[in-house]
C-alpha positions as a Markdown table, in Angstrom:
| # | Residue | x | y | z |
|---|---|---|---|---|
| 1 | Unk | -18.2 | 13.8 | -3.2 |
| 2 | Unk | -20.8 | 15.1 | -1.2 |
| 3 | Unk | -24.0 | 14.0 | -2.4 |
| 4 | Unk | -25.3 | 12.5 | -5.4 |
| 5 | Unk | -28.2 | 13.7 | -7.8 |
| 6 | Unk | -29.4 | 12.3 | -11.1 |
| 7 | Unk | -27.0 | 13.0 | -13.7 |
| 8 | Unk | -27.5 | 10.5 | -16.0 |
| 9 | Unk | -29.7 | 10.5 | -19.1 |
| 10 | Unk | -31.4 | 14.0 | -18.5 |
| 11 | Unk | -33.3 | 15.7 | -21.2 |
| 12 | Unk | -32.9 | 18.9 | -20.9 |
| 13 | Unk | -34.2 | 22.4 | -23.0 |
| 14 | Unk | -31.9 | 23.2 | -26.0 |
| 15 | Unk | -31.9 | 25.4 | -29.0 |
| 16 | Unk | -34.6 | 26.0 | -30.6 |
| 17 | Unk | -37.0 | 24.6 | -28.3 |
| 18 | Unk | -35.6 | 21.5 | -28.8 |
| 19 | Unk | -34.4 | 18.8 | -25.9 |
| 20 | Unk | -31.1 | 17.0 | -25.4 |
| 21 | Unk | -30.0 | 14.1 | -23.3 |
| 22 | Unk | -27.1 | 15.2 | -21.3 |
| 23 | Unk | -25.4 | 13.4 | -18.9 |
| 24 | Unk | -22.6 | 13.8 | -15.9 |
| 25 | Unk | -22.1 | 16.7 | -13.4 |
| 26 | Unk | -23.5 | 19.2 | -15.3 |
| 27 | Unk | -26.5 | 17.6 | -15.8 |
| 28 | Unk | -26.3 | 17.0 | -11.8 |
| 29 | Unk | -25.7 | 20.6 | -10.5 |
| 30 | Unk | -28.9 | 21.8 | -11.4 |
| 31 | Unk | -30.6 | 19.5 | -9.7 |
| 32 | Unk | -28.4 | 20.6 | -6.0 |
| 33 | Unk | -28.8 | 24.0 | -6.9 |
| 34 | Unk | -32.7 | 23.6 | -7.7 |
| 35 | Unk | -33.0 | 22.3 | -4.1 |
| 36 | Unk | -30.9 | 24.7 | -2.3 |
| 37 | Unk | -33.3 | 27.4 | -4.2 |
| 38 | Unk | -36.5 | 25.9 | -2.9 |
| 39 | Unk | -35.2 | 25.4 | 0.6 |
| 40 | Unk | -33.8 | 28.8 | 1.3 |
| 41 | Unk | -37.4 | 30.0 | -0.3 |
| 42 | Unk | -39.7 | 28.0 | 1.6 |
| 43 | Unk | -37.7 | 29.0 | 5.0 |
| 44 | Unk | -36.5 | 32.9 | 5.0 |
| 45 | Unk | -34.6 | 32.1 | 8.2 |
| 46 | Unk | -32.1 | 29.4 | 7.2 |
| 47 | Unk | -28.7 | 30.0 | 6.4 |
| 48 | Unk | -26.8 | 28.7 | 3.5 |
| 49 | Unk | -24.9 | 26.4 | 5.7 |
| 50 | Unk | -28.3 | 25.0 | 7.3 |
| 51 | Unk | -29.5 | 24.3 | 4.2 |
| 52 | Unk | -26.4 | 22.3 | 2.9 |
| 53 | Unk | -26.5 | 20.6 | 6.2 |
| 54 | Unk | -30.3 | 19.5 | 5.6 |
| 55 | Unk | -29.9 | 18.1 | 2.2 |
| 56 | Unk | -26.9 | 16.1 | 3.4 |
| 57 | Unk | -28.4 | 15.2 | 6.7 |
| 58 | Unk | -32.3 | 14.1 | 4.4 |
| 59 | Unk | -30.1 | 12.7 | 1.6 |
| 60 | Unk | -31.6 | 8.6 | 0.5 |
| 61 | Unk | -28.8 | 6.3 | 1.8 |
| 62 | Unk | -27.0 | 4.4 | -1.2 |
| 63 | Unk | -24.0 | 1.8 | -1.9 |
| 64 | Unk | -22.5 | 0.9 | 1.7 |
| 65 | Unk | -23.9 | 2.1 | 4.7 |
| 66 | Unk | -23.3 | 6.0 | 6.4 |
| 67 | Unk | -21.2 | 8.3 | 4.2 |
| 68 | Unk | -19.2 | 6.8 | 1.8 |
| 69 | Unk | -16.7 | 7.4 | -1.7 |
| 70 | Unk | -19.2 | 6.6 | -4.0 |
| 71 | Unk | -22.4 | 8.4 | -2.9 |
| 72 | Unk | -21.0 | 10.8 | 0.1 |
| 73 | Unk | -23.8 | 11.5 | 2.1 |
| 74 | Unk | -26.3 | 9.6 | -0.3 |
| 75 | Unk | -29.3 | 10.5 | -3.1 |
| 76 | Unk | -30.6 | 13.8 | -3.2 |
| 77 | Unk | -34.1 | 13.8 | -1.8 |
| 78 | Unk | -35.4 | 17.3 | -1.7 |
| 79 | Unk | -39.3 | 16.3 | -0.3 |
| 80 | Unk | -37.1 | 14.5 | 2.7 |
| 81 | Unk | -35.5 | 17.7 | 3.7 |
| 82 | Unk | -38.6 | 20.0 | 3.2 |
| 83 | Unk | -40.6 | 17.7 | 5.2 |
| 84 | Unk | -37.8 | 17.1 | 8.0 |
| 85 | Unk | -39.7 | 18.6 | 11.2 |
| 86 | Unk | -42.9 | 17.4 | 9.8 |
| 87 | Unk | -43.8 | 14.8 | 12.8 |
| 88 | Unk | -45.4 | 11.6 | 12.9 |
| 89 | Unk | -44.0 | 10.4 | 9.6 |
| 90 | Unk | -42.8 | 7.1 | 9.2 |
| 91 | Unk | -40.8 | 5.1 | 6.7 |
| 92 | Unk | -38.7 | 2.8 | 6.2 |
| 93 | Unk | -36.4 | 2.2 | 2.9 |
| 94 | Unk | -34.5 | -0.8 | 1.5 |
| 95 | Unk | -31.4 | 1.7 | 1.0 |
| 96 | Unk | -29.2 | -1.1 | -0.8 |
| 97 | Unk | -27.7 | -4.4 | -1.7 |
| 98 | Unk | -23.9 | -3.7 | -1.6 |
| 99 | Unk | -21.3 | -6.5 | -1.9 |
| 100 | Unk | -18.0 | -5.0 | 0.0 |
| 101 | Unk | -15.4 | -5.5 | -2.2 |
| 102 | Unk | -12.6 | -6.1 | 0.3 |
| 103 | Unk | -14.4 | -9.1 | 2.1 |
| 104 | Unk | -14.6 | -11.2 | -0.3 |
| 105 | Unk | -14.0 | -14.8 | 0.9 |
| 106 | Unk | -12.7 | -18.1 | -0.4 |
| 107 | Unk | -16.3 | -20.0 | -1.1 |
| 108 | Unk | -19.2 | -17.3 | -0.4 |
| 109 | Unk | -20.1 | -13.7 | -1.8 |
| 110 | Unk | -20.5 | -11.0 | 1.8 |
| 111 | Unk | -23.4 | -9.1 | 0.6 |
| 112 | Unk | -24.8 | -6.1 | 3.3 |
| 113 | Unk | -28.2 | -5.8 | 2.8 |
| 114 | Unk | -28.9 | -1.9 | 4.1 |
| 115 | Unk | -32.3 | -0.1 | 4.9 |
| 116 | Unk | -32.9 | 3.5 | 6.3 |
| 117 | Unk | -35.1 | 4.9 | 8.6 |
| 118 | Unk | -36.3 | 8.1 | 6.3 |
| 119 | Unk | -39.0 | 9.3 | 8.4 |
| 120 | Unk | -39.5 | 11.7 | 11.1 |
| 121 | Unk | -40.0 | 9.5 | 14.3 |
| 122 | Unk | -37.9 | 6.6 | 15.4 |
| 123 | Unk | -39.2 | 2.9 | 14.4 |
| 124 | Unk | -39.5 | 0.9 | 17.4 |
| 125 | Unk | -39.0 | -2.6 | 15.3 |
| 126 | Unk | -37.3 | -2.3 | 11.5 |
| 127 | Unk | -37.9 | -6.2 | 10.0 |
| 128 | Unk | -35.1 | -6.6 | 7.3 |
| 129 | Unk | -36.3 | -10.4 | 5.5 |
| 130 | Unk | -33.8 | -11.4 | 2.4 |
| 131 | Unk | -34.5 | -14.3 | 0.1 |
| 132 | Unk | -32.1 | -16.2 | -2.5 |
| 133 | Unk | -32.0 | -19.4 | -3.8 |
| 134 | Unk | -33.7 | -21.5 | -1.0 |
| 135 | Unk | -32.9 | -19.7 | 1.6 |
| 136 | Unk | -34.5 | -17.2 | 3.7 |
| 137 | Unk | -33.1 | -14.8 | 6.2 |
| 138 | Unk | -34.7 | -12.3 | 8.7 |
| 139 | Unk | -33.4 | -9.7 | 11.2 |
| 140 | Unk | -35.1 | -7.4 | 13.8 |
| 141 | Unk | -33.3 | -4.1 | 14.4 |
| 142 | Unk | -35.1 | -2.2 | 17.6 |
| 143 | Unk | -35.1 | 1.7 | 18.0 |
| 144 | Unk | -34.1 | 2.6 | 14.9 |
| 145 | Unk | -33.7 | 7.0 | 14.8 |
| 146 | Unk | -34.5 | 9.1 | 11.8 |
| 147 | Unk | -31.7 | 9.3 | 9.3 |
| 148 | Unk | -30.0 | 6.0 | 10.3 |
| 149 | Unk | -29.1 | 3.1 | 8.7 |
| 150 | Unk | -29.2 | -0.4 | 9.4 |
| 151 | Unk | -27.3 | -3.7 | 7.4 |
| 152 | Unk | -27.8 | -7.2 | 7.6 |
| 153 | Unk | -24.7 | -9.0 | 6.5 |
| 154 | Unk | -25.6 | -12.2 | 4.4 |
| 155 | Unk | -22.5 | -14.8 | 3.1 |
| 156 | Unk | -23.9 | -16.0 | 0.3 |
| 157 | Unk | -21.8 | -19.5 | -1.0 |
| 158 | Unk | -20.8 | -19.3 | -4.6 |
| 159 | Unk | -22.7 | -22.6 | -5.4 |
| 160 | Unk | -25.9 | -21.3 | -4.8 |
| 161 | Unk | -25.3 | -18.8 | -7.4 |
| 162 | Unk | -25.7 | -19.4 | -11.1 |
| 163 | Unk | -22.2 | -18.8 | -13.5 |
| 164 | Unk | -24.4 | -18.3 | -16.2 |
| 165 | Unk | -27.3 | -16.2 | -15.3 |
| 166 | Unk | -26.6 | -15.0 | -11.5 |
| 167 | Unk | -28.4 | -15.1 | -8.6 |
| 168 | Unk | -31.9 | -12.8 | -7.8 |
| 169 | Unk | -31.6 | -11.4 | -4.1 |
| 170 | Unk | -34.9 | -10.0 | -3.0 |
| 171 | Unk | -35.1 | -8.2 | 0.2 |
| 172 | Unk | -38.1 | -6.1 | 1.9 |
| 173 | Unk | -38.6 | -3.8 | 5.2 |
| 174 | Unk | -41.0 | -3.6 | 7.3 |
| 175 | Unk | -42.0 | -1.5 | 10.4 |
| 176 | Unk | -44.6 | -2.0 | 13.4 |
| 177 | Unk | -47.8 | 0.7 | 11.7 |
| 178 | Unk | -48.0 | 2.6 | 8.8 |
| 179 | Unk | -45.2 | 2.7 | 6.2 |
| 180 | Unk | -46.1 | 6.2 | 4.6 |
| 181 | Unk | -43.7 | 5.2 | 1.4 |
| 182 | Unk | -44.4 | 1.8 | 0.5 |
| 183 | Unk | -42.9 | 2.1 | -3.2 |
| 184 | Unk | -39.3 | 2.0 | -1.3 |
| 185 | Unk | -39.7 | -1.0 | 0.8 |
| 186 | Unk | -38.4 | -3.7 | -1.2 |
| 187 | Unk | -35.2 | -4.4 | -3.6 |
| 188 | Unk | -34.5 | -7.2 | -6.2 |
| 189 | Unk | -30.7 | -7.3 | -7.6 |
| 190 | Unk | -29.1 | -9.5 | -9.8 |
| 191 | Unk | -25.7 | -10.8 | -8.2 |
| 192 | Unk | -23.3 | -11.8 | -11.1 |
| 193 | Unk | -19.7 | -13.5 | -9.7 |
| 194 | Unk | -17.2 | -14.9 | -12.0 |
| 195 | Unk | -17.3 | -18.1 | -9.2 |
| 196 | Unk | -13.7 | -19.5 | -11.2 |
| 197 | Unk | -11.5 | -20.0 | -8.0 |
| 198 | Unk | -8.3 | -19.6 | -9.2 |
């Protein structure tokens, strides 16, 4: 897996001028292909492997941090790679909530809260600030490039969290100046654990 696009839930022309709701990678492909097509048409110049190399390097981090299994590179973001050389744009994301499944530990949940530098300029100060339960936890990350990604591991104990209805992790970034993208600052999940020890 490379990247990931929507592909779930797509309504799409059909027959008839009617629509349909398809979903899975043939719903997604279009979507990839779409954006090759309008970044090899708004830049004669680039080559095919530039502009693969674009849309993986501008892709929306997702699930753990860097590359990874589940979203490769990360979420298709076709405005991110159009605007790449555009300078002086700044923004930083709340990429993810992921809870690595191999470090899981006798007592807590590990939870990697993860935000991404998707703007044009490095972020001098990235502010991470998490909140469950009662408790509140902040980290500074300094000199943060374009592209990159940053995680805050939390260990969250299993009695703070809720057998019945879970627990509500909210987490938000922010950055010294102008966040151009506020709508991708902040992230509220859900955490449900079967806490049974057994």
């Amino acid at each position: 897996l490379d990247i990931m696009a929507p592909g779930a839930g797509i309504v799409a022309g059909w027959v008839a001028d009617q629509n349909a709701v398809v979903s899975g990678t043939s719903a997604a492909v279009p979507f990839v292909s779409g954006a090759i097509s309008v970044l090899l048409g708004s830049e004669p110049a680039i080559t095919v492997k530039e502009t693969v190399d674009a849309l993986l390097m501008t892709a929306d981090d997702g699930g753990a941090p860097g590359v990874d299994p589940a979203y490769g590179a990360g979420i298709l973001d076709v405005g991110r790679a159009l605007r790449r050389y555009e300078p002086g744009r700044f923004d930083a994301a709340l990429a993810s909530h992921y809870l690595p499944a191999s470090e899981a530990d006798i007592g807590q949940v590990q939870v990697l809260v993860c935000a991404q530098n998707r703007g044009t300029e490095t972020l001098s100060v990235m502010t991470v600030v998490s909140e469950y339960a009662d408790t509140v936890v902040e980290r500074r990350f300094i000199n943060i490039s374009p592209g990159y990604t940053v995680s805050m591991p939390l260990a969250i104990p299993l009695d703070q969290i809720n057998p019945e209805g879970g627990l509500e992790l909210r987490s938000r970034v922010t950055i010294n100046g102008t966040d151009e993208n506020r709508a991708n600052d902040s992230r509220t999940s859900r955490l449900q654990v079967d806490t049974k020890v057994p």
